[in-house]
Chimera marker file (.cmm) of the C-alpha trace (Angstrom):
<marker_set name="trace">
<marker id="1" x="8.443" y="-209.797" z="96.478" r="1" g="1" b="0" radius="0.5"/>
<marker id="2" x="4.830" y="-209.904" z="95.173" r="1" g="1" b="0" radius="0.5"/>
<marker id="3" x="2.117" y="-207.035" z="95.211" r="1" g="1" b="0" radius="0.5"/>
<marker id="4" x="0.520" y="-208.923" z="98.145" r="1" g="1" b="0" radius="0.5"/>
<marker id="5" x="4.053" y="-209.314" z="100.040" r="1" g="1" b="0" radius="0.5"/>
<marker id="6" x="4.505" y="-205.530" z="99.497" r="1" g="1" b="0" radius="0.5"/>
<marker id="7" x="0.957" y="-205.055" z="100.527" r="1" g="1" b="0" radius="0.5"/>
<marker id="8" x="1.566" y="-207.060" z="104.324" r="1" g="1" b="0" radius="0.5"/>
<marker id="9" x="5.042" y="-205.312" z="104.474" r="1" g="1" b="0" radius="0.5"/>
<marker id="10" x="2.919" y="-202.104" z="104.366" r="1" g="1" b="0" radius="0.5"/>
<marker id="11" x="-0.200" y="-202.673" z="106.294" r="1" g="1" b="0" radius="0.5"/>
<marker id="12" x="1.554" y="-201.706" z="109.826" r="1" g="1" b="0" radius="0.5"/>
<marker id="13" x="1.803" y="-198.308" z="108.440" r="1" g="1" b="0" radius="0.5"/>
<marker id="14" x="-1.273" y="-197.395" z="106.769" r="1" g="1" b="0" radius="0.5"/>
<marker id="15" x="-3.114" y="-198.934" z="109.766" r="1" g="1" b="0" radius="0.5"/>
<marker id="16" x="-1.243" y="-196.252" z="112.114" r="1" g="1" b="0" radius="0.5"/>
<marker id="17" x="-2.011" y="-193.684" z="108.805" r="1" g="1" b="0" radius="0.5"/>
<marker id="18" x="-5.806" y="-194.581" z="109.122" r="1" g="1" b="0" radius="0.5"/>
<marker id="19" x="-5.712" y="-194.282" z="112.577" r="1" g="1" b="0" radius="0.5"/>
<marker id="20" x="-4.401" y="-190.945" z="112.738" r="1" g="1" b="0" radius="0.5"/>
<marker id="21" x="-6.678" y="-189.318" z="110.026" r="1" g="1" b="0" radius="0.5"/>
<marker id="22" x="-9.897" y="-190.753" z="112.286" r="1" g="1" b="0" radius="0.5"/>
<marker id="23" x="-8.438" y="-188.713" z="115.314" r="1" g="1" b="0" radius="0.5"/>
<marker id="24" x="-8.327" y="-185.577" z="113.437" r="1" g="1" b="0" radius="0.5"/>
<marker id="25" x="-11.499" y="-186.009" z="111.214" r="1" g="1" b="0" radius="0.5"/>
<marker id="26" x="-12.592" y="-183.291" z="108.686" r="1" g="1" b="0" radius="0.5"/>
<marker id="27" x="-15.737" y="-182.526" z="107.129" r="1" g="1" b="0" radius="0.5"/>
<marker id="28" x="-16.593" y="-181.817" z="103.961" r="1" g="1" b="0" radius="0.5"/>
<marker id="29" x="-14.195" y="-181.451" z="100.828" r="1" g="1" b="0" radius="0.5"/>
<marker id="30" x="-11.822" y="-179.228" z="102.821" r="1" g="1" b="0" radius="0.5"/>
<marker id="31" x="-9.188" y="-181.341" z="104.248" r="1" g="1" b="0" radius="0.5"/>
<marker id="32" x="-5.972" y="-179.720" z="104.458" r="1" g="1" b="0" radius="0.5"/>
<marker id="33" x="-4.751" y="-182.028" z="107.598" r="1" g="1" b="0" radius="0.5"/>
<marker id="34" x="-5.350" y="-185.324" z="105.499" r="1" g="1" b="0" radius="0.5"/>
<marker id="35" x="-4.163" y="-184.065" z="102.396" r="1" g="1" b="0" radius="0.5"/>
<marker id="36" x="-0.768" y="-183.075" z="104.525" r="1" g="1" b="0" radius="0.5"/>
<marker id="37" x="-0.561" y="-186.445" z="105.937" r="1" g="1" b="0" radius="0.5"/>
<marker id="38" x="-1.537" y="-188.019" z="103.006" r="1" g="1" b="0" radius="0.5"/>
<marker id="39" x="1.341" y="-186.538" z="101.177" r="1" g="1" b="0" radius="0.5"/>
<marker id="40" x="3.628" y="-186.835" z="103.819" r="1" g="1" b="0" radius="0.5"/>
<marker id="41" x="3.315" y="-190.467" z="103.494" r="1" g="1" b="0" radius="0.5"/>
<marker id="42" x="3.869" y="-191.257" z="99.844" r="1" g="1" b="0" radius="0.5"/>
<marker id="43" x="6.303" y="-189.047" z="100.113" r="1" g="1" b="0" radius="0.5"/>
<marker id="44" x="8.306" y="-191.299" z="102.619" r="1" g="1" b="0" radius="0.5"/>
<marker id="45" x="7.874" y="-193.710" z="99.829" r="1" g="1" b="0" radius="0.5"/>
<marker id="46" x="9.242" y="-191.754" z="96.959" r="1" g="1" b="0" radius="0.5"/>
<marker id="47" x="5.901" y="-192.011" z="95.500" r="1" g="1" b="0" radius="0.5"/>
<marker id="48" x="5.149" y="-189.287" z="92.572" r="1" g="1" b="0" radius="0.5"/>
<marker id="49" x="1.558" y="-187.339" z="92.686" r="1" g="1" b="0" radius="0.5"/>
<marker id="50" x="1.695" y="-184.806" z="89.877" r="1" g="1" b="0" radius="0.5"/>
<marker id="51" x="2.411" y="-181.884" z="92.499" r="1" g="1" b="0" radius="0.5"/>
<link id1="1" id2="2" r="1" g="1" b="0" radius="0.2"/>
<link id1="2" id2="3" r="1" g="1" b="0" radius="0.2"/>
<link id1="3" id2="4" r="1" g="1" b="0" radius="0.2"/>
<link id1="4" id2="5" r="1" g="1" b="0" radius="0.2"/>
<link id1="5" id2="6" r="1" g="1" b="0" radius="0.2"/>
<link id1="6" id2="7" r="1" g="1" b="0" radius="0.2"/>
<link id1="7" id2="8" r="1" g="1" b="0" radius="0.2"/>
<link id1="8" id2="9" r="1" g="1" b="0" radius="0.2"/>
<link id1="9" id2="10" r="1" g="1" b="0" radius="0.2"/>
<link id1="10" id2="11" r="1" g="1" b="0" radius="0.2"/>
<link id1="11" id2="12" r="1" g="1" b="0" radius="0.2"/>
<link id1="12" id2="13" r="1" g="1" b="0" radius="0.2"/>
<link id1="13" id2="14" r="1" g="1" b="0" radius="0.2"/>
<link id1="14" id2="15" r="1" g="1" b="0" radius="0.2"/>
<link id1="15" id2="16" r="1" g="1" b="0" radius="0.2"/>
<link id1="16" id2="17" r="1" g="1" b="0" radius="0.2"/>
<link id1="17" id2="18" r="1" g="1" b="0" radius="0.2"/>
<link id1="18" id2="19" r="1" g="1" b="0" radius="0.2"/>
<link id1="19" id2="20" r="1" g="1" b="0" radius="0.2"/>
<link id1="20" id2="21" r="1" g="1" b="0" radius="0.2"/>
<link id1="21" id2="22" r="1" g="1" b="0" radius="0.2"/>
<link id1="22" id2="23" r="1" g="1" b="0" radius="0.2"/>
<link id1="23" id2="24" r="1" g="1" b="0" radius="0.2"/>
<link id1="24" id2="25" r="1" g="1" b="0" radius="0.2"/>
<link id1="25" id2="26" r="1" g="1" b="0" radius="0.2"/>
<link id1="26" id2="27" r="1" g="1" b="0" radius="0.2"/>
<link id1="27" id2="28" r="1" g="1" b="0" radius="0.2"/>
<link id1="28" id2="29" r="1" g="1" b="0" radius="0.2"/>
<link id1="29" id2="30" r="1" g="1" b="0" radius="0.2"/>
<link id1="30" id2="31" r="1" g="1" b="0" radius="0.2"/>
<link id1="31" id2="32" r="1" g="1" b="0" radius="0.2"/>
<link id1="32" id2="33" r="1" g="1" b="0" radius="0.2"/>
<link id1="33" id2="34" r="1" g="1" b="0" radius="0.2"/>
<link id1="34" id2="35" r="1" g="1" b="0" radius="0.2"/>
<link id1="35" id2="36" r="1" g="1" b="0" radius="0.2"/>
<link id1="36" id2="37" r="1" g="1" b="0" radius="0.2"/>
<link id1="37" id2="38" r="1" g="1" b="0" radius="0.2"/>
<link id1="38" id2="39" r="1" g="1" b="0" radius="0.2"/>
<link id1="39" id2="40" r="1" g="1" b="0" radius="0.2"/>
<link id1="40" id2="41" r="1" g="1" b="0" radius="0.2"/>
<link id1="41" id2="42" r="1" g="1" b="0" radius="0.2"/>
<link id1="42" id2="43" r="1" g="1" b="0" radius="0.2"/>
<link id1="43" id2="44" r="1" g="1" b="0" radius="0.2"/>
<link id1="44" id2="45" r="1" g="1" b="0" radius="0.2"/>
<link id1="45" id2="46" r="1" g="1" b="0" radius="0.2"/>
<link id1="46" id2="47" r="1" g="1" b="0" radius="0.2"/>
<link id1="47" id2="48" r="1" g="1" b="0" radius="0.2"/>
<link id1="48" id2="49" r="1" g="1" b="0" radius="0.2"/>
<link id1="49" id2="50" r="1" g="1" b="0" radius="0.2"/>
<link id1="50" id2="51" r="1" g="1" b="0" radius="0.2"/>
</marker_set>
């Protein structure tokens, strides 16, 4: 697979991702709920953040 294959292989999920962030929005620099889900996800995809 190519980066773009990956990419379309993806897009289901980070369109329900997306979606879920805009029902819970948060303002300002505080954003504990995204940061959770945020995590959550690349976690799912073995993804390393430094943390």
């Amino acid at each position: 697979m190519n980066l773009r294959d990956d990419a379309r292989a993806l897009s289901d999920d980070l369109l329900r991702l997306r979606r879920t962030l805009h029902r819970r929005p948060e303002a300002g620099l505080d954003l504990p709920r995204t940061q959770e889900a945020v995590l959550a996800e690349l976690a799912a995809l073995r993804a390393t953040t430094g943390r």
